[in-house]
C-alpha positions in Angstrom: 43.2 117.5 45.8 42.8 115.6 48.9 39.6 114.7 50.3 38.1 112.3 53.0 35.9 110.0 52.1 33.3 109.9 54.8 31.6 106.2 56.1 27.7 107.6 56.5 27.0 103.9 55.7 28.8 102.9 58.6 28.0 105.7 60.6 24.3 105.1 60.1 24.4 101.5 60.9 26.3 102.1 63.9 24.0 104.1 65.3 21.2 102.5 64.8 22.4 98.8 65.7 25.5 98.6 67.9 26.9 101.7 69.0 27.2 100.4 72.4 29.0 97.0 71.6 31.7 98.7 69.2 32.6 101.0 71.7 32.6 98.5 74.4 34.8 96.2 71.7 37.3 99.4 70.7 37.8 99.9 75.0 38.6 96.2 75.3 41.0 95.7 72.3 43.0 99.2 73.7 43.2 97.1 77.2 44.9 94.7 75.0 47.4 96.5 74.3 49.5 96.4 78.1 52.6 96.4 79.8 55.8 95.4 77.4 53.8 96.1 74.4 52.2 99.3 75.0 55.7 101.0 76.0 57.0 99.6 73.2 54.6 102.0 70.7 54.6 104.7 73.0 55.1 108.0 71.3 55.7 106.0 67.8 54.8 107.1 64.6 54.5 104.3 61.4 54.5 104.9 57.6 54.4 102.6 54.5 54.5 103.7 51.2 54.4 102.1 47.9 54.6 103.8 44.5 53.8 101.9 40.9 53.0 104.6 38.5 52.3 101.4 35.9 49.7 100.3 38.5 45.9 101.7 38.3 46.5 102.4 42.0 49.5 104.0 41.2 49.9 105.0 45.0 49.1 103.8 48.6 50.1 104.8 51.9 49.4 103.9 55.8 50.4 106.4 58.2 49.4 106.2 62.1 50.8 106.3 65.6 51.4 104.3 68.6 47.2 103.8 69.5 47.1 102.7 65.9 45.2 105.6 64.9 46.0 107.6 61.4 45.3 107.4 57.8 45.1 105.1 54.7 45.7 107.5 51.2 45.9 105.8 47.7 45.9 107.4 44.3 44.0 105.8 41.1 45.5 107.0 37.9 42.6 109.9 36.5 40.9 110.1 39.5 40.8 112.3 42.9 43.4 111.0 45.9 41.2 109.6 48.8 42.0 109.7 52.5 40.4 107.8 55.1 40.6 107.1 58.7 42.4 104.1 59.9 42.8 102.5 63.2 44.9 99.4 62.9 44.3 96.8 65.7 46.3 96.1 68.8 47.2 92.6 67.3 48.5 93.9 64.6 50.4 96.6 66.0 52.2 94.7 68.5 53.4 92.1 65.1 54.9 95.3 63.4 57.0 96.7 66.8 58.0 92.8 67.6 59.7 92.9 64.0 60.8 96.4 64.1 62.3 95.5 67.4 63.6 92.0 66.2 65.4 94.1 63.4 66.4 96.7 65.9 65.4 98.7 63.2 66.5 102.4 64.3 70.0 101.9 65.7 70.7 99.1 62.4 72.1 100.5 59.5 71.4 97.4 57.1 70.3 97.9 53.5 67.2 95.8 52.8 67.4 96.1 49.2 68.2 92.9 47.3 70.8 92.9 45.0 68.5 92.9 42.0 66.5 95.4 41.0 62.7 94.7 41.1 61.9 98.4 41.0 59.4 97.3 37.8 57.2 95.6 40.8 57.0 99.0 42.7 58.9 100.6 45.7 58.0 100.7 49.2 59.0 103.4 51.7 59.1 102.4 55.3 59.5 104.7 58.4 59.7 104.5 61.8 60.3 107.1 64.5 60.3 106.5 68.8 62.1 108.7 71.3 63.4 111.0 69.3 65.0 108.9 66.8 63.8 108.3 63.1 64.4 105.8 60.6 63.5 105.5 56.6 64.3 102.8 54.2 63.5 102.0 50.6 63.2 98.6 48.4 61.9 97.0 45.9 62.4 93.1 47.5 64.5 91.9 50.3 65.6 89.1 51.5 65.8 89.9 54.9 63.1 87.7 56.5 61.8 90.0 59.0 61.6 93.1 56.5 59.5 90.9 54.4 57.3 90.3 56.8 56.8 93.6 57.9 56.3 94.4 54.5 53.7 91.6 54.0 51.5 93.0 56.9 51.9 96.5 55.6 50.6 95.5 52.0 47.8 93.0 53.9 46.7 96.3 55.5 46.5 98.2 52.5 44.5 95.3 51.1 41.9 95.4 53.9 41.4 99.2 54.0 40.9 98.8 50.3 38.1 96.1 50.2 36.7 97.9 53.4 36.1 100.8 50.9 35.5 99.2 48.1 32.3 97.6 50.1 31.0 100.9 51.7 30.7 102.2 48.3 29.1 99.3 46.6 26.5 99.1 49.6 25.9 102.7 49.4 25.6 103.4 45.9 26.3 99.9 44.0 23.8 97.1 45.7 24.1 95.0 42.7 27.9 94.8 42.8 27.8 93.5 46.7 28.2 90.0 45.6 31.5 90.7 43.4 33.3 92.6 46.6 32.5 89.8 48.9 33.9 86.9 46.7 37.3 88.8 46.5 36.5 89.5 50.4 36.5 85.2 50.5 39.5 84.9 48.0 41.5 87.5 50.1 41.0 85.6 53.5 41.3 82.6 52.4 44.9 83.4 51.2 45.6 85.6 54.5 46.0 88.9 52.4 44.2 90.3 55.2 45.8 91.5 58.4 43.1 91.9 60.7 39.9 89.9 59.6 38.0 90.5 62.4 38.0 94.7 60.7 35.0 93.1 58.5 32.9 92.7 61.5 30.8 95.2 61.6 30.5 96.0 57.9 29.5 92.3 57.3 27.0 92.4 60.1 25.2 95.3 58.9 25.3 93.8 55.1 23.8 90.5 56.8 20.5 92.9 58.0 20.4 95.0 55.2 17.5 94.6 53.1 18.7 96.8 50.5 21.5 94.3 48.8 20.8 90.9 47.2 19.8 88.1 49.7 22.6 86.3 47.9 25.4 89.1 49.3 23.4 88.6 52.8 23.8 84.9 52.8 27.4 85.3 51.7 28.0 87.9 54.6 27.0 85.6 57.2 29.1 82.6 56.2 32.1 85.1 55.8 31.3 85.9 59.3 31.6 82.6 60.8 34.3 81.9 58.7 36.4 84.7 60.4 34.7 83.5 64.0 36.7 80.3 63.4 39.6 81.7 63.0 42.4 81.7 65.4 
């Protein structure tokens, strides 16, 4: 049974501290997205999709268009699927078409999948459909170069839209645990498992205010954000 998880953490904060500036931030980042690039996404639809049944996560899945706009699903083995919103940023969306492009991923016919079978490790699905014309593979590992980095930002999305709900819930119902999300938060940047840091933003900023968590998660918050302000 599907069901969508909804952000009233978020929500709440957003209204009452910066409504106005995340909107004014969501207009400017879709200006980003001009001439060349935006064409390029234009009517395009996305997918990734990795299966493990081993794995306690046993399934996770992005799905969204050409604005970036869709979904994020996983599956935890004994528990309800969850499906939440996702809006992948501008930057990031204009990486994944360069390297679908750089692949010319819908008119190629290459196989992706490495000679060896690393199927133990999980399989990903990737599609990709523009102007009429759709495209699916499936692999384990590659060794093409630009698949795996394609792949890499795929799985560094999943990674973010997991710790992005993993900290809503701890905030809203788990104080105590705050601490624990943000050092894997730290551990996960610091390794660039993390496609678009600058996603923490607002979350971090309301933990940083929020009297209800430890001061040490609100201390923690604030360095986390100008770690990611120093970034590049």
């Amino acid at each position: 049974m599907r069901k969508f998880i909804p952000s009233l953490f978020i929500a709440f904060l957003l209204g009452a501290f910066n409504t106005q500036a995340l909107s004014q931030t969501t207009i400017e980042l879709d200006q980003a997205l001009t001439g060349p690039a935006r064409v390029a996404t234009s009517g395009a639809y996305y997918r990734y999709l990795f299966e493990n049944p081993r794995f306690t996560t046993s399934v996770q899945e992005l799905e969204f268009d050409g604005s970036g706009q869709g979904k994020f699903r996983f599956k935890r083995k004994d528990s309800d699927e969850i499906v939440n919103k996702l809006s992948v940023s501008p930057e990031v969306l204009s990486q994944i078409q360069l390297l679908l492009d750089d692949m010319n991923f819908l008119a190629s016919d290459e196989d992706y999948q490495h000679k060896k079978d690393f199927s133990h490790l999980g399989n990903m699905t990737i599609s990709f459909s523009r102007g009429g014309k759709e495209r699916t593979v499936k692999f384990n590992y590659t060794d093409n170069q630009s698949m795996s980095r394609l792949s890499d930002i795929f799985h560094n999305l999943v990674t973010q839209e997991t710790r992005i709900f993993e900290l809503e819930a701890v905030v809203a119902n788990d104080p105590i645990s705050a601490p624990a999300q943000l050092r894997m938060l730290e551990s996960e940047l610091k390794s660039k498992r993390v496609a678009d840091p600058h996603r923490f933003d607002p979350i971090l900023k309301n933990i940083k205010l929020d009297e209800g968590v430890p001061l040490i998660a609100r201390n923690h918050a604030d360095r986390l954000l100008q770690m990611i302000s120093k970034e590049k």
